[in-house]
Each structure stands twice: as structure tokens, then as C-alpha cells.
C-alpha positions in Angstrom: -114.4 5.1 -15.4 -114.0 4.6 -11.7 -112.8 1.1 -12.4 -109.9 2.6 -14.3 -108.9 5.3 -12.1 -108.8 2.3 -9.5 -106.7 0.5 -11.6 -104.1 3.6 -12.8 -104.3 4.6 -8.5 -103.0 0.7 -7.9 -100.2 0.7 -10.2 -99.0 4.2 -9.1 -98.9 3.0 -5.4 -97.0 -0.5 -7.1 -94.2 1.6 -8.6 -94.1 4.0 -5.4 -93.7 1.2 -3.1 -90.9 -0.3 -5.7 -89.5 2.4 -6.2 -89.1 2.6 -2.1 -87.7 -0.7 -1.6 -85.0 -0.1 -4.2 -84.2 3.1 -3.0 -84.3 1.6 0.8 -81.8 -1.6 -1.1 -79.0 0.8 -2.7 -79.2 3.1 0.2 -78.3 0.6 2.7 -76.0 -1.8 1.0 -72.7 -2.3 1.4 -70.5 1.2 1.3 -67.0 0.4 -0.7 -63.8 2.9 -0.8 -61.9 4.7 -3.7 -59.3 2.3 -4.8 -56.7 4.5 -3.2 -58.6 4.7 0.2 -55.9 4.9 3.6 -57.1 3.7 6.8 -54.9 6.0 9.0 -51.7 7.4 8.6 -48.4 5.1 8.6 -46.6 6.8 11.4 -49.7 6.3 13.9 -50.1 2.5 12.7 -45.8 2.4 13.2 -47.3 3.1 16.9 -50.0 0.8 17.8 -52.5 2.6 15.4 -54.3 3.6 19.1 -55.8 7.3 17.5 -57.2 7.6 13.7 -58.4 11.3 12.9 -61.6 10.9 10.0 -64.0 13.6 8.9 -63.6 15.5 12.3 -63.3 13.2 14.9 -60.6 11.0 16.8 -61.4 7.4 17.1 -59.0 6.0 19.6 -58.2 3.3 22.1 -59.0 5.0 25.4 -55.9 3.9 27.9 -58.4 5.1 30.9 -60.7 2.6 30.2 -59.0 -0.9 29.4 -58.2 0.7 25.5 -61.7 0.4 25.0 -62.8 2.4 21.6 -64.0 5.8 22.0 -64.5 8.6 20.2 -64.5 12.3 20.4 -64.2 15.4 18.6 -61.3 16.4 16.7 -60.2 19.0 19.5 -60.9 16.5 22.1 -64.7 17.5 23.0 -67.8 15.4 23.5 -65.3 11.9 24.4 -68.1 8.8 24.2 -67.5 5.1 24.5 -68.5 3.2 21.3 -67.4 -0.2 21.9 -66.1 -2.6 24.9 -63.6 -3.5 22.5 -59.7 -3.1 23.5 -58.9 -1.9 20.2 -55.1 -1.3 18.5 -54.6 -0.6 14.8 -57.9 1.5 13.8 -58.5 2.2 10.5 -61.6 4.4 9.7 -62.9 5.2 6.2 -66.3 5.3 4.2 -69.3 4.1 6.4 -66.9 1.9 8.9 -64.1 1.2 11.2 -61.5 -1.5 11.2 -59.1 -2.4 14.0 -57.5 -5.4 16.0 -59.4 -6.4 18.8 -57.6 -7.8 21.8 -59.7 -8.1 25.0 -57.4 -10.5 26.6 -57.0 -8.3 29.5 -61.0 -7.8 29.6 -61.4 -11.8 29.6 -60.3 -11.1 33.4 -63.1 -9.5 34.4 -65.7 -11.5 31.9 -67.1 -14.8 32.6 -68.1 -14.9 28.7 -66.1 -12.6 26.2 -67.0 -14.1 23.1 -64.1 -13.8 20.2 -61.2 -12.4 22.2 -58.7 -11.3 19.0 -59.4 -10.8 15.2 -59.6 -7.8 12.9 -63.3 -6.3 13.0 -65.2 -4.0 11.0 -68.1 -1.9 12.7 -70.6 1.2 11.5 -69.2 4.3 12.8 -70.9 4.1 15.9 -69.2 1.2 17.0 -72.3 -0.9 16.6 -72.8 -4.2 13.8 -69.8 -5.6 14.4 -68.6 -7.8 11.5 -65.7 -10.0 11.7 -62.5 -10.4 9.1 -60.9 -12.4 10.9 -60.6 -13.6 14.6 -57.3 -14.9 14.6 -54.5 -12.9 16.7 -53.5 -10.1 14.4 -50.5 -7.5 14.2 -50.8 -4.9 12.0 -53.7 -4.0 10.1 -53.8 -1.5 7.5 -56.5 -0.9 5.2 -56.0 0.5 1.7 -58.6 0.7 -0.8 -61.3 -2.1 -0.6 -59.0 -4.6 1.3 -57.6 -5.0 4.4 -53.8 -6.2 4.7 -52.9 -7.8 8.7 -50.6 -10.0 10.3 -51.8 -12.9 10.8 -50.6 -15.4 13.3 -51.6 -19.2 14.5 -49.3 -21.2 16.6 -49.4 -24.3 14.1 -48.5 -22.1 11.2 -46.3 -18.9 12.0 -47.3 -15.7 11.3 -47.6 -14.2 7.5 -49.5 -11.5 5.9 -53.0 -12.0 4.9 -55.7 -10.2 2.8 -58.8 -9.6 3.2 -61.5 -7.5 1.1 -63.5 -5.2 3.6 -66.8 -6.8 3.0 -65.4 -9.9 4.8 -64.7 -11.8 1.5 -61.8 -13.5 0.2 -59.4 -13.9 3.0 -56.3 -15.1 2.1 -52.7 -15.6 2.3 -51.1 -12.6 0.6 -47.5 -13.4 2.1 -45.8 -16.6 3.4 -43.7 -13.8 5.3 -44.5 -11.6 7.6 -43.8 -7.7 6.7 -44.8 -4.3 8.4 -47.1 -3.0 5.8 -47.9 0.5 7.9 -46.7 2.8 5.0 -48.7 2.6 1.1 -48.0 4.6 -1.2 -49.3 5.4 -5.1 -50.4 1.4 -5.0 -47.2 -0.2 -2.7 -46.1 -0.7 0.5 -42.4 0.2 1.7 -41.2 -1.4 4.7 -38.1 -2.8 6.0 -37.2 -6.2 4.5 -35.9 -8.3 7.7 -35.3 -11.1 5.2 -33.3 -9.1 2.8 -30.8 -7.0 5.0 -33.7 -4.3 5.9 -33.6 -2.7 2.6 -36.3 -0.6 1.9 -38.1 -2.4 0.1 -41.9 -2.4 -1.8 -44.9 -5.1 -1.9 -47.0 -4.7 -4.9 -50.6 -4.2 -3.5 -52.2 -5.9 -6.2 -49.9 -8.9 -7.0 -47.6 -9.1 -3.7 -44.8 -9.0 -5.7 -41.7 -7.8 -3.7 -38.7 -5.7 -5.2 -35.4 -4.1 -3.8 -35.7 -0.6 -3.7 -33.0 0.8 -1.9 -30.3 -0.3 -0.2 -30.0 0.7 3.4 -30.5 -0.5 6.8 -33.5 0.2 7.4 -36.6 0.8 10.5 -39.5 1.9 10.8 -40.3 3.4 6.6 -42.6 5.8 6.0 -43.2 6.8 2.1 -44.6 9.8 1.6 -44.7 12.5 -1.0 -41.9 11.7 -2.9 -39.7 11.1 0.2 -39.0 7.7 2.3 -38.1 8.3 6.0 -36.7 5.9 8.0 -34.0 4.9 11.0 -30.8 3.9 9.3 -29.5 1.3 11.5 -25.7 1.3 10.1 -26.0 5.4 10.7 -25.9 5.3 14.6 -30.4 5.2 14.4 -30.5 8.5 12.1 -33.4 9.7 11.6 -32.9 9.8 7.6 -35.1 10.9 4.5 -34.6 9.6 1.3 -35.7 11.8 -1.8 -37.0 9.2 -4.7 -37.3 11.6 -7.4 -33.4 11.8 -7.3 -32.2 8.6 -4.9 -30.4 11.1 -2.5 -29.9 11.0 1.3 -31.0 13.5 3.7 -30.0 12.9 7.8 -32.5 14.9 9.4 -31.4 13.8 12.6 -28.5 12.4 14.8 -28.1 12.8 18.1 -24.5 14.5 18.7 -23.6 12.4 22.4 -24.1 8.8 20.5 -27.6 8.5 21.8 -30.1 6.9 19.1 -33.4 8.0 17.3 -35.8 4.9 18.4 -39.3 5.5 17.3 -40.9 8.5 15.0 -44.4 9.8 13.6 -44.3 12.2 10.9 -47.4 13.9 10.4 -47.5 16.5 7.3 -44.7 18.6 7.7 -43.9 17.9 11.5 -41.6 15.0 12.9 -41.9 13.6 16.3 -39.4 11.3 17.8 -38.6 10.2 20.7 -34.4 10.1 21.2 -32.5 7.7 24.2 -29.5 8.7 25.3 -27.9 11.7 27.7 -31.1 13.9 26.5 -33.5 11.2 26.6 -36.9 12.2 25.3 -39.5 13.5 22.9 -38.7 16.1 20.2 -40.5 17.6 17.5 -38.8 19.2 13.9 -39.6 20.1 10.5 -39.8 17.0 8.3 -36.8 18.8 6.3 -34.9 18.5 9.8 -35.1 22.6 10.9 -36.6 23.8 13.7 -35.5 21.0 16.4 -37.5 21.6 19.5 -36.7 19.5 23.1 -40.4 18.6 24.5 -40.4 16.1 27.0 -37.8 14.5 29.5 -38.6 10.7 29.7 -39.0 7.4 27.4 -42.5 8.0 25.8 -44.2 5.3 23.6 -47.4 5.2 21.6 -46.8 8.4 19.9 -50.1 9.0 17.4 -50.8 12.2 15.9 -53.8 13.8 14.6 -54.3 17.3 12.9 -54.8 19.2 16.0 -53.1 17.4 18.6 -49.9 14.6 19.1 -50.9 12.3 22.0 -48.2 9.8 23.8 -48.0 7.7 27.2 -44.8 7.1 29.0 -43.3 3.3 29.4 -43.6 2.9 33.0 -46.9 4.6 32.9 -49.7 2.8 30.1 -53.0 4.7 31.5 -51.8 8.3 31.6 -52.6 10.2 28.1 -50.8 13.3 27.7 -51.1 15.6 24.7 -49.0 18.8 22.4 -50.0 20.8 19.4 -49.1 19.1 16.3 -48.6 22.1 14.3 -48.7 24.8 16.7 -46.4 26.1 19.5 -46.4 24.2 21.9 -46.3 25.6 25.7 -46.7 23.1 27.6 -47.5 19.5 27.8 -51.1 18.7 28.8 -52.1 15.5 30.7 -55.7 14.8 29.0 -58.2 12.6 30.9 -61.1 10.9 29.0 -63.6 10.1 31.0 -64.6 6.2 31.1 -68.0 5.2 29.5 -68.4 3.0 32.8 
């Protein structure tokens, strides 16, 4: 009898510690996305992709310490260096975060740096870093299981390649090179250079390229049954298109000639930064009400999250200053970040 119990106690443990290993195996496998997964938003990847708001916090480039990724809370608390990393283009989603790594700047200071450019994918702490490629890359932009990034060698030229998340797969997607910032329901809308700068859509599965409407186009955003965009031939409008009905919205123009050169539209607000007599940053309704004057100046970078809009000035790449998105704003806020030195 004790013989038996010995034997039923032995293959209880066996199925336990089995049972563990598997549990131990599916629970720390590889995490893949929804097949609709975004990475960040189209207007913060249209501007360096340098902040990506996920799950309640900001992961961003920090401009105070070399661009170095950082996060912090999604009202700007508890800022902490993850990475020595100078990061552009981050894309967070699932268990991991994607972005193009450039330390050229940090190879200054390093004897060794290791791979100085590629696309990278790390755990959410910044930690197990995992390459996708470590070529010099422009934009990346995840969407679903795959990551889509310009990729450039001086033998070959740049063109768009494709990559699945897990590392696999690499290849060519493109033999040209297109901003694929904006996806939408399964495509990408950009400016065609090639093709007059039409808006224009790449098929996310099959790359397949169509026409879509024909306008001179910068900087295309697709969103919600609208495409916004700079209309090039329209004195740089800031122009929405409405797809369920192929009609034309101007949303903006400024009135002394000046131009609309850069955007982000975030939900139903529009920032954009306008050069001419009233140089500077504005902010609007994305139906084009509501115009309000925010800051005197030529800013850059500008990369909204829910809470707050953050952008630098030209002549000045370390200061970060910071508005409201949504809310009235008062004031503009220089925010510093203090360095994980």
C-alpha cells in the first residue's frame, strides 16, 4: 500500500512540475499584437516620433539627456531613464517598444558603442534589447505584427522594408522610399513624391500602391474618415479631405501669404506651426474653429499626447516646453526632465 501511495505521490509531483514548466513556457513566450495594432500616432511619427503615450505613460526621447529613452507618467511624474539609447520614432504596444536608435552623437563620448543605428525592440523597461535591423533607418512605424522603416545603405539607396516584430522575415517591401507615418483600416496614405504627391495608399499586406486622390500633397494623416494634409498648390493650406464624400475642406490659410509647414492632429485638436508675419504655433479644432495664437517663434518636434503637446524651438534642440492638448491653455510651460546621469 505504501509502495502505491509512493507511486500516485511521484506522478502527482510529475504532472505538477509539467504542468509548471508549460505554464512558465506560454507565459514567457513571445507577446504578438492584434492585427490592427498602431505603434504611435501618425502626427507624432510626422515629427520625429520623439513621445509615444501607452497604457498611462510617455515613453520619449529626453532632449536633456543626449535623446536618451525615458519614461514617465502620463502627467509628467516619476521621469526615469530606461535606456542609453538616442531614440527617434518609438512605437510601444503589447509587451515592447520599438524605435530607431541613432547614438552617433553618443559615439563621441564612447570609446565602444556597439551598433550605432538600426530599429530595436526592447521589454518595456528598456531592458533585452533585440535588434530588427541595424542599418540607418527613417521612419518606423509599427502596425500589427510587423514593423514597416526606411531603410538606407549607401550601395543601395534607401527603400521601405518590413520586418515581423519577432525579428523574422526582413525584407524589401518597397524599391521606393515612402512616408508610411499614417495606417489606416489596413493602408497607409502618404504623399506620392514619385506620382505628383497625390495622396496616395500602400496596401499593408501586398504593397500594392493606388492613386487615391489627386492633390498636392504633405505631410497625410488618415483618420476617421477624413485625410488631412498641406496642399502644396493651395499656398501650404492646412486641408481635410472627407472620403466618405471626396469633398474639400481648408481648415486653414494664413490671410498675409505666410504658409502652414508642419502639423499634429491629435483627436479633435490641430497643432501647427505657421511661417510668415505671425510666425508661430497655433492650435484649432480639427473641423478648423476655434483658432488660438500660442507661441511666437519657429518650433519643431511637435508630439502630442493625451494630456499634454510638447515642442522645442529650431535654434534651441535641448529646451522642452509643454501646453494642454485638450484643455485651455494659459501659459506655456518649459518642462525639465531630469537626466538619469
Amino acid at each position: 500500500m505504501k509502495k502505491i501511495i509512493t507511486i500516485i505521490v511521484s506522478i502527482v509531483a510529475v504532472i505538477a512540475l509539467a504542468g509548471g514548466l508549460t505554464f512558465s513556457y506560454f507565459s514567457t513566450r513571445f507577446k504578438y499584437n492584434s492585427k490592427t495594432a498602431v505603434g504611435n500616432t501618425a502626427g507624432n511619427l510626422n515629427n520625429k516620433g520623439r513621445f509615444c503615450e501607452y497604457d498611462g505613460n510617455i515613453y520619449f526621447a529626453n532632449p536633456y539627456d543626449d535623446g536618451h529613452l525615458y519614461v514617465m507618467n502620463s502627467d509628467c511624474s516619476n521621469a526615469r531613464a530606461l535606456n542609453t539609447d538616442s531614440v527617434y520614432y518609438i512605437n510601444v504596444c503589447g509587451n515592447y517598444i520599438y524605435y530607431v536608435r541613432n547614438n552617433l552623437s553618443s559615439a563621441k563620448e564612447n570609446s565602444f558603442t556597439g551598433q550605432m543605428f538600426g530599429v530595436y525592440r526592447t521589454d518595456l523597461d528598456g531592458q533585452n534589447a533585440d535588434t530588427i535591423t541595424t542599418t540607418k533607418s527613417g521612419i518606423a512605424t509599427l502596425y500589427g505584427n510587423d514593423i514597416f522603416y526606411q531603410y538606407y545603405n549607401a550601395n543601395e539607396g534607401m527603400y521601405v522594408y518590413k520586418a515581423g516584430i519577432d525579428g523574422k522575415d526582413d525584407k524589401k517591401f518597397s524599391s521606393k522610399v515612402y512616408n508610411l507615418a499614417s495606417v489606416y483600416n489596413g493602408k497607409f496614405y502618404f504623399a506620392d513624391t514619385y506620382n505628383k504627391n497625390y495622396i496616395s495608399t500602400l496596401d499593408a499586406s501586398t504593397g500594392n500602391v493606388s492613386a487615391y486622390f489627386n492633390v498636392n500633397a504633405y505631410l497625410v494623416d488618415a483618420a476617421d474618415n477624413y485625410i488631412y494634409y498641406i496642399d502644396l498648390d493651395k499656398g501650404y493650406a492646412l486641408m481635410r479631405l472627407n472620403t466618405s464624400n471626396k469633398t474639400l475642406e481648408q481648415l486653414y490659410s494664413p490671410a498675409d501669404g505666410g504658409k502652414v509647414i508642419n502639423y499634429n492632429r491629435y483627436g479633435n485638436k490641430i497643432f501647427f506651426q505657421v511661417e510668415g508675419t505671425n510666425t508661430g504655433l497655433y492650435r484649432m479644432n480639427a473641423d478648423g474653429t476655434q483658432i488660438e495664437y500660442i507661441a511666437a517663434g519657429n518650433v519643431s518636434t511637435i508630439n502630442c499626447t493625451s494630456q499634454y503637446t510638447f515642442f522645442q524651438y529650431y535654434e534651441d534642440n535641448e529646451t522642452l516646453y509643454r501646453i494642454p492638448t485638450v484643455n485651455p491653455i494659459t501659459k506655456v510651460e518649459e518642462i525639465t526632465i531630469k537626466t538619469g546621469k
